[in-house]
C-alpha positions in Angstrom: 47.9 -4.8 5.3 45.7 -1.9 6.3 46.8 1.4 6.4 47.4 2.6 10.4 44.1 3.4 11.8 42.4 1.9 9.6 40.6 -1.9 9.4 40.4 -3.9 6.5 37.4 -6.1 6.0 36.8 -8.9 3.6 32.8 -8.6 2.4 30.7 -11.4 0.7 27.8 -10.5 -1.4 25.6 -11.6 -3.8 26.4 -10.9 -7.6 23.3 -9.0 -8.1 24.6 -6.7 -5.1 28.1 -6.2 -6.6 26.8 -5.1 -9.8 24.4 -2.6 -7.9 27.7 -1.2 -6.1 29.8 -1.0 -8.9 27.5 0.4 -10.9 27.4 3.3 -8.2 30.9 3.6 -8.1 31.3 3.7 -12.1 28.1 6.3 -11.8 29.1 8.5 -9.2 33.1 8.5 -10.3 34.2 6.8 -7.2 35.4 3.4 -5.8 33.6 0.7 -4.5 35.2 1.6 -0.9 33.9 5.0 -1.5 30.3 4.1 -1.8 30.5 1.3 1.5 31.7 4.4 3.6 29.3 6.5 2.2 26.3 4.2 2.7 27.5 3.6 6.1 27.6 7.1 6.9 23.8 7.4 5.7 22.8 4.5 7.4 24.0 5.7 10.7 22.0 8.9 10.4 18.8 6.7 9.6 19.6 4.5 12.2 19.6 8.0 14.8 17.2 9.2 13.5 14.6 6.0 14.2 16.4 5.9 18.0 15.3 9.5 18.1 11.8 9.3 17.0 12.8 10.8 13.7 11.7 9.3 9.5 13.9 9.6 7.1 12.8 9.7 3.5 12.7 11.2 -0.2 11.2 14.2 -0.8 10.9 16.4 -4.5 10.2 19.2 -2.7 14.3 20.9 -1.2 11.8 23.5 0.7 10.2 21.3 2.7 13.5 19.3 4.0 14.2 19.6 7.9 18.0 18.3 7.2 19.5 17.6 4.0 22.6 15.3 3.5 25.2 17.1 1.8 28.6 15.8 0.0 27.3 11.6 -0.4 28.6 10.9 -3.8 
């Protein structure tokens, strides 16, 4: 049962994709739920950022960053 406020969801994927997220888990120190929330989070801010006209990318240069994503694992 899910904790109170909280919804639990049951998530098919490929092997190939389950690999991928546990090897971000195992990398990053954190669990596999971690990672989903955390991915979700990030997509949401990609996703506002398109609505709003905005890109979102990767850039090697901190100096040049207009917002920077702080805490993902």
């Amino acid at each position: 049962m899910a904790k109170p406020g909280m919804v639990r969801l049951t998530l098919q994927m490929t092997n190939e994709l389950n690999d991928m997220l546990e090897g971000i888990a195992d990398s990053a120190g954190a669990t596999k739920t971690d990672v989903m929330r955390q991915a979700l989070a990030l997509m949401k801010e990609a996703h506002q950022a398109k609505v709003a006209g905005r890109h979102i990318g990767i850039v090697s240069d901190a100096s040049k960053l207009d917002t920077e994503f702080v805490g993902l694992l």
